[in-house]
N, C-alpha and C positions, 0 to 999 in steps of 0.2 A: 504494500500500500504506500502513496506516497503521503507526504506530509500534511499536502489538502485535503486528502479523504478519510486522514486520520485527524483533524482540527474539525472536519464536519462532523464525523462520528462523535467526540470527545467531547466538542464546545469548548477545549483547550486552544488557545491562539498559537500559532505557530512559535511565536516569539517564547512561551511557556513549556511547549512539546521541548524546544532545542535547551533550557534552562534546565529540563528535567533530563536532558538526556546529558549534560554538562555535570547533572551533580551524579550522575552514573545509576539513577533511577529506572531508567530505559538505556537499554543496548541496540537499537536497528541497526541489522545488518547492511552492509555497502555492495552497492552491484559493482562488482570486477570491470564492470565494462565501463559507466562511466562516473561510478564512486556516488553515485546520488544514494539519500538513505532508502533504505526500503522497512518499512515498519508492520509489524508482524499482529495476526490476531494476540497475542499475549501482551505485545505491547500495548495494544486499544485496553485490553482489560487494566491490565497496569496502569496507566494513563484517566480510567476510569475510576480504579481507587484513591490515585493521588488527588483527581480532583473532591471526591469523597471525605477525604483527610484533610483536605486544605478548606472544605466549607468548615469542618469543626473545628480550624483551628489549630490541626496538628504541624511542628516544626518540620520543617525538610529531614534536621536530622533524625525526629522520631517515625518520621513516613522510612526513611533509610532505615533505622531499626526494626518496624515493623513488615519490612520485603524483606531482611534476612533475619526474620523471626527470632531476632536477639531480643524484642518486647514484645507481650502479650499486647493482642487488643484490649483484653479488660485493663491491664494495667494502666495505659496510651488514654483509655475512655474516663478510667475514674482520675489521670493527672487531666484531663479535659474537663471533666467537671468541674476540681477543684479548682481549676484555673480561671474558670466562666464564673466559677462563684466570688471570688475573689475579688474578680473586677467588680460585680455587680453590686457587691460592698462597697468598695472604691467610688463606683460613679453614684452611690446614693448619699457616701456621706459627700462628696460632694455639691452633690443637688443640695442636699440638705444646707452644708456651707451656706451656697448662694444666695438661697431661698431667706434667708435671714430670718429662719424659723418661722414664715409666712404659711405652713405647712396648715 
């Protein structure tokens, strides 16, 4: 497949596909002939997770930990929670700050 028909599949921009294939996320292989990538059904699935991981929220290098199953999902999901809950602390006391206790 080439890069276009894997940016339509995905909804990944191209500029993101070549980012992910740069942190060694995706491997497509090269045609001998004229070196262009050729990107694989496992890459679109691949490609498919990372987009997955990066709506929650997950770091490049925890998406890297979780393709070479050095982290568990559960683990990956409960520091996602944690870390959603965190902020959502974060941005109330600051609402709250603002709000000059007009609450």
């Amino acid at each position: 497949m080439t890069i276009k028909e894997v940016e339509q599949l995905t909804n990944i921009t191209r500029q993101n596909i070549r980012f992910y294939e740069r942190e060694g996320l995706i491997t497509p292989r090269r045609n001998p002939e004229n070196q262009y990538r050729e990107y694989s059904a496992d890459d679109v699935k691949t490609l498919h997770r990372i987009r997955l991981y990066r709506k929650l929220n997950v770091s490049i290098e925890d998406i890297r930990r979780l393709e070479d199953r050095t982290l568990s999902l559960e683990s990956c999901m409960e520091q996602c929670i944690s870390n959603t809950e965190r902020e959502m602390v974060r941005k109330l006391r600051r609402f709250v700050k603002n709000s000059g206790n007009r609450i």
